[in-house]
N, C-alpha and C positions, 0 to 999 in steps of 0.2 A: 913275395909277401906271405903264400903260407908257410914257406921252410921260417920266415922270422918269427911266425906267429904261433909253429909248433915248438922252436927252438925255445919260444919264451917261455907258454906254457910245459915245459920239462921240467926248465930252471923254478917255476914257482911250485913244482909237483916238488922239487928234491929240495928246498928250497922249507915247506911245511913240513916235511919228513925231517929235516934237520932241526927243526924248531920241535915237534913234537919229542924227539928222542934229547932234545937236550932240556928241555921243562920235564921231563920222565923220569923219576927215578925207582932202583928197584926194588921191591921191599926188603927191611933189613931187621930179620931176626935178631932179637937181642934173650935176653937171659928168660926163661920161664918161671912165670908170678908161681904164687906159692901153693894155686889149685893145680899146678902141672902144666898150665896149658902157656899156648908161644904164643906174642900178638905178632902179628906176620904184617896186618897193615889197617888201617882205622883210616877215617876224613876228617880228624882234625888239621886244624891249621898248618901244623910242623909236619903232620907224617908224612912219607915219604910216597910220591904216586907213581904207581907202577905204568904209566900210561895209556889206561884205557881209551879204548876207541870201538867204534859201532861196526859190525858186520851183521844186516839183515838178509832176510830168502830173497832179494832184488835179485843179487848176486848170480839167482839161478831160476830170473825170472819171475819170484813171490811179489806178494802185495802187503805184505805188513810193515809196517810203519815202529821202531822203536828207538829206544836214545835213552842217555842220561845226562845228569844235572848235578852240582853238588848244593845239598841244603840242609843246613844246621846240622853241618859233620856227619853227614850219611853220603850214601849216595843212591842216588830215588834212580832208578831203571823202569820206564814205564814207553807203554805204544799200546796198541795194539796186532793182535796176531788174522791172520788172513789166510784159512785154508785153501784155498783155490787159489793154489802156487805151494811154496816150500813149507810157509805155516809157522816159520818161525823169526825170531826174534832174537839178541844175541849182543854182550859186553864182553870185549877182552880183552888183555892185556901186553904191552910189548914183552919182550921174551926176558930172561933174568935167569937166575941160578937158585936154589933152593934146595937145600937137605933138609927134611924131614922124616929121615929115616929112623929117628927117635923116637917120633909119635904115633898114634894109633887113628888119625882121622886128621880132617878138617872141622873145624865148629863154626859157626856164623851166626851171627847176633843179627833177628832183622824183623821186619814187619811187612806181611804182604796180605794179600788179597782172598787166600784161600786155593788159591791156581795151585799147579803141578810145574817144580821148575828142576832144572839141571846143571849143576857144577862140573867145569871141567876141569883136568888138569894136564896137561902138555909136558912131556918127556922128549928125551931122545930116539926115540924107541919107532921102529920101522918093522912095517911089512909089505913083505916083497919089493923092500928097498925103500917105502913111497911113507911118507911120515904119518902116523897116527894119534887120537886124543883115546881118552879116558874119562867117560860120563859116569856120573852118578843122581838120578833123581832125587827128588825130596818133596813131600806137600808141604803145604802151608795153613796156615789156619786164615782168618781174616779178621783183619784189622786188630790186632795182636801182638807185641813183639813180645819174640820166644826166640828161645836155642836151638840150633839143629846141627847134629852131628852127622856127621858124612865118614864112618868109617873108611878108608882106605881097601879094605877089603870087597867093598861094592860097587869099586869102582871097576868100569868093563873097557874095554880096548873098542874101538869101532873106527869104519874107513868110510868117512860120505854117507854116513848112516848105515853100516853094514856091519855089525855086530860081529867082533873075532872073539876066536879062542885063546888066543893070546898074541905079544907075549902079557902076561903080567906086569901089573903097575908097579915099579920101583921107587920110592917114595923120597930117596935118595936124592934123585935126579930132575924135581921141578924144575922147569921152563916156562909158563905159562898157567895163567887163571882163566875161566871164561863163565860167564855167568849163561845159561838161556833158558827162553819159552819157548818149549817143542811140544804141549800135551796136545795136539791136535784139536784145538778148540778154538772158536770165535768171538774174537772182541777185545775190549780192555783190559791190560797189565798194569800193576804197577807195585813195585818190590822197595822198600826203603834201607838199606843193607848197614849196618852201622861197624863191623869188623868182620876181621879172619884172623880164624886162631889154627895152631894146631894143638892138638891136646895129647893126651895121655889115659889112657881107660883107669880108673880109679877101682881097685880091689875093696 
C-alpha cells in the first residue's frame, strides 16, 4: 500500500509539473516602440506567461508567508516577511532564453508599498561549477505607480546570499525573472507589477 501510494503521488508531482510548463509560455520579444524600449511581458489577457511560481524562506526553514494572483492585468505579489527564519519572500519564473544584449536595463512599470525589493535575473553562468543569480535592489515609494529602471550594470552575482566578484552579468544570455522581498524587515508586502521592459539609455 505505501509503494502504491508513493507511486501515485510521483505520477501527480510530474503529472502538475507537465501541466504548469505546458500552460507556460516564454516571453517573446517583439520589435522596440519608438521610446527605445522592449516589452518583454505585461498580464494582459493574450501576453504570453512565463510561468511563475512561489519559492518562500520555508524552503530553509523561514516563516513568511507570500504568493501572487493575477488582477486587472497586473500581477499583485504580496505576503508577508518574517525575520526569524530566512526573511524572505520570492516570484519566479520557469526558465526561457532572452538576448538583451542591446539594451541598457530592465524597466518595470508598478505600484508598491514603499518597501525595498529585488530583481533577479538568471544566466548560464557558474561558480565553482555550482549555478548562480544576479540581484539588483530598487525602493519604492507608496502607493504610487512609477518607473524604475534597473540598469544592468547594478546588477551583482551572488551564491545563497553570498555576494561574488564575478563573473559578470552577460545580458545576452537571460534565463530567468525573479521578483523578491529580502530588506530584512517585518510584516506586510504588497507589489502590483503591470510590465517588463528592456530599454535603452536615451542620450
Amino acid at each position: 500500500m505505501y509503494i502504491l501510494k508513493s507511486r501515485l503521488l510521483w505520477w501527480l508531482l510530474a503529472l502538475g509539473v507537465l501541466l504548469m510548463s505546458l500552460n507556460s509560455r516564454p516571453p517573446q520579444a517583439s520589435e522596440p516602440d519608438s521610446a527605445g524600449q522592449l516589452l518583454i511581458t505585461d498580464f494582459s489577457a493574450d501576453a504570453p506567461d512565463p510561468g511563475w511560481y512561489v519559492q518562500n524562506d520555508n524552503v530553509m526553514g523561514g516563516r513568511s508567508e507570500g504568493g501572487f494572483e493575477k488582477q486587472q492585468e497586473q500581477l499583485v505579489f504580496a505576503g508577508s516577511t518574517n525575520t526569524n527564519g530566512g526573511g524572505f519572500s520570492s516570484i519566479r519564473t520557469q526558465p526561457f532564453e532572452l538576448d538583451l544584449s542591446a539594451y541598457d536595463g530592465i524597466r518595470l512599470r508598478l505600484k508598491a508599498d514603499g518597501r525595498r525589493y529585488t530583481w533577479q535575473l538568471q544566466t548560464n553562468a557558474r561558480w565553482r561549477g555550482r549555478p548562480i543569480s544576479y540581484w539588483a535592489e530598487f525602493d519604492t515609494g507608496a502607493g504610487e505607480w512609477e518607473t524604475v529602471d534597473i540598469p544592468f550594470t547594478r546588477f551583482y552575482p551572488q551564491y545563497r546570499g553570498y555576494v561574488l566578484d564575478d563573473p559578470p552579468l552577460d545580458p545576452a544570455g537571460i534565463t530567468e525573472f525573479g521578483l523578491y522581498i529580502y530588506d530584512k524587515k517585518d510584516g506586510p508586502f504588497e507589489l502590483h507589477l503591470d510590465s517588463v521592459h528592456g530599454y535603452k539609455d536615451v542620450d
